[in-house]
C-alpha atoms as a printed R data frame, in Angstrom:
    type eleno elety resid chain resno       x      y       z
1   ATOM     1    CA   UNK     A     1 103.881 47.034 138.830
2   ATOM     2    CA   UNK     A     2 107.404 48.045 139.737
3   ATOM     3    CA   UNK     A     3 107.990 50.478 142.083
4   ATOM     4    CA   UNK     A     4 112.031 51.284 141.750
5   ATOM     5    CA   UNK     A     5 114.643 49.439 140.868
6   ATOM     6    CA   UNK     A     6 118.332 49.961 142.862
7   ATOM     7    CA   UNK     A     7 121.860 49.761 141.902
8   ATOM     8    CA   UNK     A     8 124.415 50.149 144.516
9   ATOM     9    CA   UNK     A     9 127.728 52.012 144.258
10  ATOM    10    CA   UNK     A    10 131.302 52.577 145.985
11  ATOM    11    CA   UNK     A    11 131.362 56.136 145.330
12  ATOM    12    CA   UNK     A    12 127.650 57.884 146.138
13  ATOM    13    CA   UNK     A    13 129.125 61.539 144.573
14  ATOM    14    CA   UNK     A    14 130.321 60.179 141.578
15  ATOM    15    CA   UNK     A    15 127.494 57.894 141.287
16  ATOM    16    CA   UNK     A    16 124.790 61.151 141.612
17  ATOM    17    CA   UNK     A    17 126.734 63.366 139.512
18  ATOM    18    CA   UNK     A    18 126.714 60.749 136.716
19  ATOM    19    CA   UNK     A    19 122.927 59.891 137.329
20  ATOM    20    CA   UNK     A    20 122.286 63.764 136.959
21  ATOM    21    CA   UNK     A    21 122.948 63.875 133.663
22  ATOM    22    CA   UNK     A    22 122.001 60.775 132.165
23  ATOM    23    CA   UNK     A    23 118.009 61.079 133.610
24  ATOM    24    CA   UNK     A    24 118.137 64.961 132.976
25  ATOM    25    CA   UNK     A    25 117.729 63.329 129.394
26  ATOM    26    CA   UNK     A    26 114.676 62.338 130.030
27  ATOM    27    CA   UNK     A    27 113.240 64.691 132.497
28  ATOM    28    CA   UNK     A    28 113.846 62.815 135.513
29  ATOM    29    CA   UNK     A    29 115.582 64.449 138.847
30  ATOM    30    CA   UNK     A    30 115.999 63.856 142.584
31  ATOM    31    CA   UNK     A    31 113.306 63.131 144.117
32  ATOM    32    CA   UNK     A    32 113.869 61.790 147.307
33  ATOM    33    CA   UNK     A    33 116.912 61.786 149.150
34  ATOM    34    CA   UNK     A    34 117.800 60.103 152.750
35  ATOM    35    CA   UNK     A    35 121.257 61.811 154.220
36  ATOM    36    CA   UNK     A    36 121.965 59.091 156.338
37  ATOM    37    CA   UNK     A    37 121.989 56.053 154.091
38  ATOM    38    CA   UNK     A    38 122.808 58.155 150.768
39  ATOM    39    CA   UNK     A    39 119.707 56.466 149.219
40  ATOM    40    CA   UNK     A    40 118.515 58.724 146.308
41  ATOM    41    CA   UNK     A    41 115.843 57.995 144.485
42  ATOM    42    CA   UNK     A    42 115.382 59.785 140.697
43  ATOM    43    CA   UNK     A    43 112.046 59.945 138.640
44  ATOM    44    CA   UNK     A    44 109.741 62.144 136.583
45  ATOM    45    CA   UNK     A    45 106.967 62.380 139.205
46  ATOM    46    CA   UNK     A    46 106.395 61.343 142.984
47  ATOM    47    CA   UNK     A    47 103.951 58.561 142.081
48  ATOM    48    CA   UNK     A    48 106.023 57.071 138.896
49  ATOM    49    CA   UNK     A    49 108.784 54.113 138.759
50  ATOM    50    CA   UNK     A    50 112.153 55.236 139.244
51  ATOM    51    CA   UNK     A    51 115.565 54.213 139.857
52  ATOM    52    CA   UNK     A    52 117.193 54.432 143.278
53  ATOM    53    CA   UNK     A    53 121.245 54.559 143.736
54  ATOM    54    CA   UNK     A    54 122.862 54.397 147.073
55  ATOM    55    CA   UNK     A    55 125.384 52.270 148.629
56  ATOM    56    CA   UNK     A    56 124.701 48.931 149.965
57  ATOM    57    CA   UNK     A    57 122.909 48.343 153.277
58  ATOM    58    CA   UNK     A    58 125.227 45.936 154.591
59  ATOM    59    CA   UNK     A    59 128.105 48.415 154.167
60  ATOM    60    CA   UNK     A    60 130.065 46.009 151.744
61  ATOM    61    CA   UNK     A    61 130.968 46.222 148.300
62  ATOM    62    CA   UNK     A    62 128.751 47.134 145.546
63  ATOM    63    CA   UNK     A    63 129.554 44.982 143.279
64  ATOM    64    CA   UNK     A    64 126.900 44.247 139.910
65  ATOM    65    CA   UNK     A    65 124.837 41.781 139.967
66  ATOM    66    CA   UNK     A    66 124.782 38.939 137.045
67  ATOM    67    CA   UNK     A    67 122.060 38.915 135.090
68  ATOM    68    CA   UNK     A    68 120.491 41.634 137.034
69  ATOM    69    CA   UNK     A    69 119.577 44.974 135.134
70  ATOM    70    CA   UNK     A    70 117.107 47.731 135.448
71  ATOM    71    CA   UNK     A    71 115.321 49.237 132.513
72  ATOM    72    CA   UNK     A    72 114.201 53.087 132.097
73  ATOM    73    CA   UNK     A    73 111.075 52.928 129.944
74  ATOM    74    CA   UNK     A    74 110.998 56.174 127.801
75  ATOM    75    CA   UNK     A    75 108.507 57.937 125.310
76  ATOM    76    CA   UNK     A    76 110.484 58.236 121.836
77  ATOM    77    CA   UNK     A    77 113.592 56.459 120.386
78  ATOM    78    CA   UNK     A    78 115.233 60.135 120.723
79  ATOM    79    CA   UNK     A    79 115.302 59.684 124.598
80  ATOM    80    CA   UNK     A    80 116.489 56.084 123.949
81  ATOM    81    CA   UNK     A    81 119.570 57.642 121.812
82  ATOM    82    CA   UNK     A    82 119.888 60.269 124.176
83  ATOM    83    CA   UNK     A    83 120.236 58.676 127.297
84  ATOM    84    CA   UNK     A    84 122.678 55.900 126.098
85  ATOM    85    CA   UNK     A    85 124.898 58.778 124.277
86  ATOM    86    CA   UNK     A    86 125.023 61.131 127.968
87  ATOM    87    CA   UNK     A    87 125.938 57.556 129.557
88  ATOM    88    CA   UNK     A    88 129.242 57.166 127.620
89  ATOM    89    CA   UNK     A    89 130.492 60.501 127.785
90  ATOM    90    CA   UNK     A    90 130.326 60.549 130.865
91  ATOM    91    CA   UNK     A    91 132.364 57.345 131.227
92  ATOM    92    CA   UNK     A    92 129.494 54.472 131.137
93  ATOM    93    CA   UNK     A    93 130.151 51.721 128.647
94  ATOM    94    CA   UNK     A    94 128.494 50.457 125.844
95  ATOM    95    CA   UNK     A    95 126.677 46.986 126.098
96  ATOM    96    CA   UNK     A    96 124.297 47.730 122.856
97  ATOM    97    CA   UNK     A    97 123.968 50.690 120.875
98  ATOM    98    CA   UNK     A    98 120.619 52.358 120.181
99  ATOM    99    CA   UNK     A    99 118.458 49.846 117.690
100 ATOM   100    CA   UNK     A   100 115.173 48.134 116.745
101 ATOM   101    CA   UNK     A   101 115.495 44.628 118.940
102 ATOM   102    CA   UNK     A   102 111.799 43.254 117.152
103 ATOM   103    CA   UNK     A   103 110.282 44.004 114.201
104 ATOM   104    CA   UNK     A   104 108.658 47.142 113.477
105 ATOM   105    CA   UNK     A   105 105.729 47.806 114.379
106 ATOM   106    CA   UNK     A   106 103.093 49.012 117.231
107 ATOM   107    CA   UNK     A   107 104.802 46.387 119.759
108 ATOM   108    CA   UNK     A   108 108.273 47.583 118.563
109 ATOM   109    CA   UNK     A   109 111.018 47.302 120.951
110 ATOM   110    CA   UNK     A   110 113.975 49.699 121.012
111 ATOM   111    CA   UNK     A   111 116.281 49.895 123.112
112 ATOM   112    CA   UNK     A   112 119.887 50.811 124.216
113 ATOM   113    CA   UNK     A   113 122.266 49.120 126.372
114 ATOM   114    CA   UNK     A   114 125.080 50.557 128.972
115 ATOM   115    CA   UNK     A   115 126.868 50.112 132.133
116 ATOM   116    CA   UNK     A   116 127.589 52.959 134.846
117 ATOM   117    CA   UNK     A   117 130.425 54.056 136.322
118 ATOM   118    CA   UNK     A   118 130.116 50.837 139.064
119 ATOM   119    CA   UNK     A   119 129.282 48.428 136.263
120 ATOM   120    CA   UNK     A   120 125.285 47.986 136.792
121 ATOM   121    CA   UNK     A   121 123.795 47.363 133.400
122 ATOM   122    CA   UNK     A   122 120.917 49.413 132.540
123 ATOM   123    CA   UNK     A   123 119.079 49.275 129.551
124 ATOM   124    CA   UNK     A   124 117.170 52.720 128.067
125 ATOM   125    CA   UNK     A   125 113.851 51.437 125.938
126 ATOM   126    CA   UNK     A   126 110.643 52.706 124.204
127 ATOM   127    CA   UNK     A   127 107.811 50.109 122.892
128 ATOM   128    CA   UNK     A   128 106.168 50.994 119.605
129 ATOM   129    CA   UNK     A   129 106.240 52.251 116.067
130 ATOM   130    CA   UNK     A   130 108.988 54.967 115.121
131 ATOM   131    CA   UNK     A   131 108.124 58.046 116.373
132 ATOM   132    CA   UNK     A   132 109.807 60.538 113.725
């Protein structure tokens, strides 16, 4: 149903580098690029969801939204711990560490929590039974 979600930043380099790493976590890389606007979408495939950075249209400030935050659906809690652990090394901050959020189960939800280096909150999840 969702195509891409977007979070704007003040500082596209900083902004890519950081992205890098975090998605390289789970596979995911550059996949479409637009020089002119700095738009850069990442994902795992050309025909999956992804998450788009780039700085705002309007040429303000990105600034993030309240109550606004994008989600990066994962296969295994590993990814989930992975992902939220490359965030805050490399400077993100914690909104809710890695954890169970229902019970356990086949509808399980667990997911992680963080904010990146512009302050979009992103959330890192995986729905069912533990996978180890």
């Amino acid at each position: 149903m969702l195509g891409y979600a977007t979070v704007g930043t003040n500082d596209l380099d900083r902004a890519r580098a950081f992205y890098d790493a975090v998605l390289a976590e789970i596979g995911a890389r550059r996949v479409m690029e637009f020089p002119e606007t700095g738009f850069t979408l990442y994902g795992t495939g050309g025909r999956k969801p992804g998450l788009a950075v780039c700085r705002p249209y309007d040429g303000g400030e990105a600034r993030p939204g309240n109550g606004t935050m994008a989600a990066i659906g994962v296969d295994s809690r590993a990814k989930v711990d992975r992902v939220h652990a490359a965030a805050l090394s490399l400077g993100g901050t914690d909104e809710g560490a890695p954890g169970l959020r229902t019970p356990e189960g086949e509808r399980a939800f667990y997911g992680a929590y963080f904010r990146d280096l512009d302050g979009n909150k992103l959330c890192a999840f995986c729905i069912g039974g533990a996978q180890e």
